[in-house]
C-alpha positions in Angstrom: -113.6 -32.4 -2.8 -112.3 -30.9 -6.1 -111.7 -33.7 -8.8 -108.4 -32.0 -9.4 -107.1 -31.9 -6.1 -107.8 -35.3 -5.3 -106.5 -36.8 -8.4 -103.3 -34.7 -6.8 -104.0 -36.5 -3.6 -104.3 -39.8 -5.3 -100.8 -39.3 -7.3 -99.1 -38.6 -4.6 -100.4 -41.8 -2.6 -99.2 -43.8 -6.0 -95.7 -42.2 -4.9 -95.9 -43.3 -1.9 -97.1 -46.8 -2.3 -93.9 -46.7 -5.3 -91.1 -45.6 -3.2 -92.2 -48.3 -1.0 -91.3 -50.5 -4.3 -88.0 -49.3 -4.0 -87.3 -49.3 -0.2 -88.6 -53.3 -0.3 -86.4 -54.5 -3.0 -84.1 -52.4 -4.7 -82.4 -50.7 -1.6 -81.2 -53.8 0.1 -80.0 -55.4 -3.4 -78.1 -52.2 -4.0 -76.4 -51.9 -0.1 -75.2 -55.5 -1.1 -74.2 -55.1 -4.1 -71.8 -52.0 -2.7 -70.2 -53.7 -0.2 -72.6 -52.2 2.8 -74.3 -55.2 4.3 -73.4 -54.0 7.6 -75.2 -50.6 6.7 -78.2 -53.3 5.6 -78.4 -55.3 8.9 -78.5 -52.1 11.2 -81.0 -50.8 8.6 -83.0 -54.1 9.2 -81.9 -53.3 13.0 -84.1 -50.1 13.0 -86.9 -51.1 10.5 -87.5 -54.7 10.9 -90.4 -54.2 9.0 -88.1 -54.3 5.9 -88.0 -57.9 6.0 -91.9 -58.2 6.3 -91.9 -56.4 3.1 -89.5 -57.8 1.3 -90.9 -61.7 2.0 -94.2 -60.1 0.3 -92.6 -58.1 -2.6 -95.3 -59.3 -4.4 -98.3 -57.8 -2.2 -96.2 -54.3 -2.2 -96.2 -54.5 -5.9 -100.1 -55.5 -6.3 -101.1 -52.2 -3.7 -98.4 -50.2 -5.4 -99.7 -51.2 -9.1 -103.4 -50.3 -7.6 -102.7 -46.9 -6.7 -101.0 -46.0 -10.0 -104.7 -47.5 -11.8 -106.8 -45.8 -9.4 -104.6 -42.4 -9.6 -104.0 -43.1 -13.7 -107.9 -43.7 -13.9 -108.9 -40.8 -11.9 -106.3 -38.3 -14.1 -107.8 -39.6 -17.1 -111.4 -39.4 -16.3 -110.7 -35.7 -15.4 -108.5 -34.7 -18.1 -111.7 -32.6 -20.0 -112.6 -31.0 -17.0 -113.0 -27.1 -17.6 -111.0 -25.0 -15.3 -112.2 -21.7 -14.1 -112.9 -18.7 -16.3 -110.8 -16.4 -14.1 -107.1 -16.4 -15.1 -105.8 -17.0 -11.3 -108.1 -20.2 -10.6 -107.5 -21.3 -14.1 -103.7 -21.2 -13.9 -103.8 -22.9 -10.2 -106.6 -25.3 -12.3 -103.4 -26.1 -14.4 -101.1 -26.2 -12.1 -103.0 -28.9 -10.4 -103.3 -31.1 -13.4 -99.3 -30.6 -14.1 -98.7 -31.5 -10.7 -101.0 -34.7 -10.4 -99.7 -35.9 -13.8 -95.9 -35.5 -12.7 -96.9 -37.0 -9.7 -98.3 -40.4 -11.5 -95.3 -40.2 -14.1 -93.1 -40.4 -11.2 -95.2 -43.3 -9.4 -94.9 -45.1 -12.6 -90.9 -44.6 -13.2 -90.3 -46.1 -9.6 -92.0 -49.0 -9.8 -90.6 -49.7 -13.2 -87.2 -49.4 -11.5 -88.6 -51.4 -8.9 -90.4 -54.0 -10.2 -86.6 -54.2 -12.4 -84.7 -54.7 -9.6 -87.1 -56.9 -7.4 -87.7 -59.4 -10.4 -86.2 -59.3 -13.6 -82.6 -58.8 -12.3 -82.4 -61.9 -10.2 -83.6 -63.7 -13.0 -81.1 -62.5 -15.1 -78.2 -62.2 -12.6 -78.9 -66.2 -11.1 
């Protein structure tokens, strides 16, 4: 597989692996803090799995922090890469480095938010 494409593939698995950051610990604090518990338990209703993740916030953060290494690793290692001498491969060439670098930025943004919400507010709030 084309280093560029995966480090596009591994970006947007570091997405993925941060949104569950997000989904574990910041949403239900958030439907609490609104005045929506109700909207909470039927979430917890449909997705009981919520719980599981939230009682291991700290395993969601561990796979969530590998990803964005293995992804941040992978877009550095390839950053010299050449692209393509012909104009349309070398644009898409770009194009794929602009995407898996938004991609990461992204990943990293969300669990910053996360990792915010899941452990430094509490602290400060209780």
């Amino acid at each position: 597989m084309d280093p560029l494409r995966r480090n596009v593939w591994l970006s947007a698995g570091a997405l993925v692996t941060s949104v569950t950051t997000l989904v574990c610990c910041v949403l239900p604090a958030v439907l609490v803090s609104l005045g929506a518990g109700v909207a909470l338990v039927g979430l917890v209703t449909a997705f009981p799995q919520l719980v599981w993740l939230s009682e291991r916030k700290v395993l969601v953060f561990g796979v969530a922090g590998a990803m964005l290494l293995i992804s941040g690793l992978a877009l550095h290692l390839a950053r010299r890469l050449p692209c393509p001498a012909d104009p349309a491969l070398a644009a898409a060439c770009k194009r794929l480095r602009r995407t898996g670098a938004s991609l990461f930025t992204a990943s990293v943004v969300l669990v910053a938010a996360g990792a915010l919400g899941a452990f430094v507010l509490p602290m400060v709030a209780g």
